[in-house]
C-alpha positions in Angstrom: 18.0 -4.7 -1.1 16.3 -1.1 -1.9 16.3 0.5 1.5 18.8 -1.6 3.4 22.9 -1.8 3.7 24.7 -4.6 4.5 23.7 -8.3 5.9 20.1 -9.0 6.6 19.0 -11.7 9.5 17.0 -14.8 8.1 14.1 -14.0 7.3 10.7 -15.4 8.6 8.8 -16.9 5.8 5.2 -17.5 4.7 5.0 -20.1 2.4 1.2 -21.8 0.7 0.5 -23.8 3.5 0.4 -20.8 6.3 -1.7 -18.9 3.9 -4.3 -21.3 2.2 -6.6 -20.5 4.9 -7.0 -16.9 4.1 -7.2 -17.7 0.3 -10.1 -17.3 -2.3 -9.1 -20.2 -3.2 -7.5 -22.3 -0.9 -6.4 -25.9 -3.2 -3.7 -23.2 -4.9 -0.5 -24.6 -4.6 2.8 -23.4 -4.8 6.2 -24.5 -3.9 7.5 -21.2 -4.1 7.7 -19.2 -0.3 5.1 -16.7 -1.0 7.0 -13.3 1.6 9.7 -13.3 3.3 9.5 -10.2 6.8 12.9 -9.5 8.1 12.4 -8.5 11.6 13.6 -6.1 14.2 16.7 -4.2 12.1 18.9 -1.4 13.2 21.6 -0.1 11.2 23.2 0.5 13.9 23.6 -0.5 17.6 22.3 3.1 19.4 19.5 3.4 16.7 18.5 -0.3 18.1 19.0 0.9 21.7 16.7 3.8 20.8 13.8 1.8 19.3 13.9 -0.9 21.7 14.2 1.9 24.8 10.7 3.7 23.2 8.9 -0.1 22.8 9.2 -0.2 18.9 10.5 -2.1 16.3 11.7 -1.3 12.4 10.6 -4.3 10.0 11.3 -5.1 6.4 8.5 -7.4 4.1 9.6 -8.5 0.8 6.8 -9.9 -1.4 8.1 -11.4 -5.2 5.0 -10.7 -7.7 2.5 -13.6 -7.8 -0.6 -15.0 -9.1 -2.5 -17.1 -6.5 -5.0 -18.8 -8.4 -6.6 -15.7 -9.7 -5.8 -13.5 -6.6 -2.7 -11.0 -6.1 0.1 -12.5 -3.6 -0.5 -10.9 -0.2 0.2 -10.9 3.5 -1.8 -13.1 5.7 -4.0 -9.9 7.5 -4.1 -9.7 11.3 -5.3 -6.9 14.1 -4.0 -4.8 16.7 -5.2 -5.6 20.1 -5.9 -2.3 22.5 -3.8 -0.6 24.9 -3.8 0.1 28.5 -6.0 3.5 27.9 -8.3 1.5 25.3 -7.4 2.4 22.1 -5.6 0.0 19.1 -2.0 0.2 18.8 -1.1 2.1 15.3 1.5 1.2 12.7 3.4 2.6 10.0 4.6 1.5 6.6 7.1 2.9 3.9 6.7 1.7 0.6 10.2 1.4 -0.5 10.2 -0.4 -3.7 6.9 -1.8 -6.1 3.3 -0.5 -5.6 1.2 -1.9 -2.6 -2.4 -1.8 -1.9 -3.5 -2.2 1.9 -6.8 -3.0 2.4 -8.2 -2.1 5.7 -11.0 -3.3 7.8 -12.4 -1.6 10.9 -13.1 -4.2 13.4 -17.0 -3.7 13.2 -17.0 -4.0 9.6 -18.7 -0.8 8.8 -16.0 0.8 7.0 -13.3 -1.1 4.1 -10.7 1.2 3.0 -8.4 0.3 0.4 -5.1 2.3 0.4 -2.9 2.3 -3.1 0.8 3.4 -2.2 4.0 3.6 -4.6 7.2 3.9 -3.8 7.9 6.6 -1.2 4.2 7.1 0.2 3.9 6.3 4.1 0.3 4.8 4.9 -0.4 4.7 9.0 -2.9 1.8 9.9 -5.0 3.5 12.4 -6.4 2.1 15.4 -9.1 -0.2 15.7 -8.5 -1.3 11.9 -7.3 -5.2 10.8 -5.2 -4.9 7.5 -3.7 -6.9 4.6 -0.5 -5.9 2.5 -1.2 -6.9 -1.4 1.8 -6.8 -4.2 -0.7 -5.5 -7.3 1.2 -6.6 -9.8 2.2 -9.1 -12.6 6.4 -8.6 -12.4 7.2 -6.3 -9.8 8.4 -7.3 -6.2 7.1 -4.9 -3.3 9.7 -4.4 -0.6 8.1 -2.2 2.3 9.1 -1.2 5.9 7.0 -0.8 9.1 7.7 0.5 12.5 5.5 -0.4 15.3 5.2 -1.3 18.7 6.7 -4.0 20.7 4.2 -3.9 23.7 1.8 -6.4 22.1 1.4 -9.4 19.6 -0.7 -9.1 16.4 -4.0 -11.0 16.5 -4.4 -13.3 13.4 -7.3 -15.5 14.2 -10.2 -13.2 13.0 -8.6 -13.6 9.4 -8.2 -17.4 10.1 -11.8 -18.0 11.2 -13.8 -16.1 8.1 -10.9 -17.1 5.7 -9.2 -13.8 4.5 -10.3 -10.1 4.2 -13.5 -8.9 4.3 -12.9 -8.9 0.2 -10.1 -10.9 -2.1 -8.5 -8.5 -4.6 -8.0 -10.5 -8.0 -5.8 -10.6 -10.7 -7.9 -9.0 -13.0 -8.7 -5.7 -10.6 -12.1 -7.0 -9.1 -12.5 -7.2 -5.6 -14.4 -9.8 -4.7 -16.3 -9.9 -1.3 -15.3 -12.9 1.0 -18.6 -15.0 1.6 -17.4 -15.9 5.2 -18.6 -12.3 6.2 -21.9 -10.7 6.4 -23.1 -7.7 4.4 -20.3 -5.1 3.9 -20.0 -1.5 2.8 -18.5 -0.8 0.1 -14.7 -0.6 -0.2 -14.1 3.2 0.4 -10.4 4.6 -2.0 -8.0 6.3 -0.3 -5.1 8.4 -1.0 -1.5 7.2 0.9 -2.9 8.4 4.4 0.1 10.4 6.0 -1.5 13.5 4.5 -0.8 15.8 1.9 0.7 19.9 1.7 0.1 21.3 4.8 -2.0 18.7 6.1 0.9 16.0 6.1 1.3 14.7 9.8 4.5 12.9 8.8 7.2 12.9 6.4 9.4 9.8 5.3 11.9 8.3 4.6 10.5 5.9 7.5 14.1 5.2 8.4 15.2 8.9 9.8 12.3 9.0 11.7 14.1 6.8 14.3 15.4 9.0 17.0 12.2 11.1 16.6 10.0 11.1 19.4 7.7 12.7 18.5 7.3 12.1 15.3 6.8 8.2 16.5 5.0 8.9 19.4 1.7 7.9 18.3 2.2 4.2 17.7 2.3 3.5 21.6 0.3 6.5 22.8 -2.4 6.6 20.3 -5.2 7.9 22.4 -3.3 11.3 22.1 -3.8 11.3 18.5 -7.6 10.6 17.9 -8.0 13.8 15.9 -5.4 12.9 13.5 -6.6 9.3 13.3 -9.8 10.8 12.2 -8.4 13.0 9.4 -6.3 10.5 7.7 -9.4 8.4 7.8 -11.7 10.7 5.8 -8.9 11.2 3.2 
């Protein structure tokens, strides 16, 4: 796999039943697992020592190309609950292979913000924001990794109740607002959101990072970062 050496742990897996509630349309069937999220890897024993000693952990998602009925294959969408000083835990992601688009939803629903990343871009999912990874495309299997932290659990059960996103992104391009919501702004376009020239806060590959404190410092300490948050946010 792009981006890893070796053996890889079995996966967890999301198959059509785990995700037909968050679908547009949820009678789609397949018998094909839809993403497979390898959890928790190290490449080696001290960088795992390292991430577990600072609360964090480094993921890998695969997600094989797919048409769902009309809508692009894509993950099921949860939030980040708060910290101890108030403020929503971070995360990180790496684009290492395929295009993604994450489509981000502030919890008061007053701002949308869809993200399009290639391969190489780092998007950070700020605080207070719920998100969904989508694979865009007809024949191209996105393979992205995340680090975030270990102190909590993510919460799914917004994108249970209202079924999906605040808005489905189809196969044809459309994005289609999710009638389970009420009005919505609308979606806002961003650039890959680790900055850009001199404004960049962070540089990838997302991998060498570990062992960097303070480079990672902000996904379990995020109240010191507001400023930042708020620049990545305006694009």
């Amino acid at each position: 796999m792009l981006g890893w050496d070796g053996d890889l742990p079995a996966p967890a897996v999301r198959t059509i039943g785990d995700m037909r509630p968050v679908l547009a349309n949820p009678l789609c069937t397949s018998e094909d697992p839809l993403y497979f999220m390898y959890r928790d890897l190290a490449r080696s024993d001290a960088d795992w020592r390292w991430l577990h000693s600072r609360h964090l952990r480094y993921d890998l998602t695969v997600i094989p190309p797919r048409d769902l009925c009309g809508e692009w294959v894509k993950t099921k969408g949860h939030y980040h609950p708060e910290n101890m000083a108030g403020v929503g835990y971070p995360e990180i992601y790496e684009v290492l292979e395929g295009q993604a688009h994450y489509l981000l939803q502030s919890r008061t629903l007053d701002d949308i913000v869809l993200i399009a990343a290639c391969a190489g871009d780092l998007v950070i999912i700020p605080p207070g924001y719920g998100h969904v990874s989508i694979n865009p495309t007809p024949d191209e299997t996105l393979v992205m990794a995340n680090i975030v932290s270990t102190a909590f659990e993510s919460d799914y059960r917004e994108y249970e109740e209202r079924h999906g996103a605040a808005y489905f992104e189809l196969c044809s391009g459309d994005l289609e607002k999710n009638p389970q919501y009420p009005d919505l702004p609308p979606v806002r376009h961003l650039r890959p959101n680790s900055g850009h020239g001199a404004r960049r806060i962070i540089r990838g590959p997302l991998y060498n990072l570990i062992g960097n404190e303070d480079a990672l410092a902000f996904l379990n300490r995020p109240e010191k970062y507001a400023a930042i948050f708020e620049v990545l946010l305006k694009g």
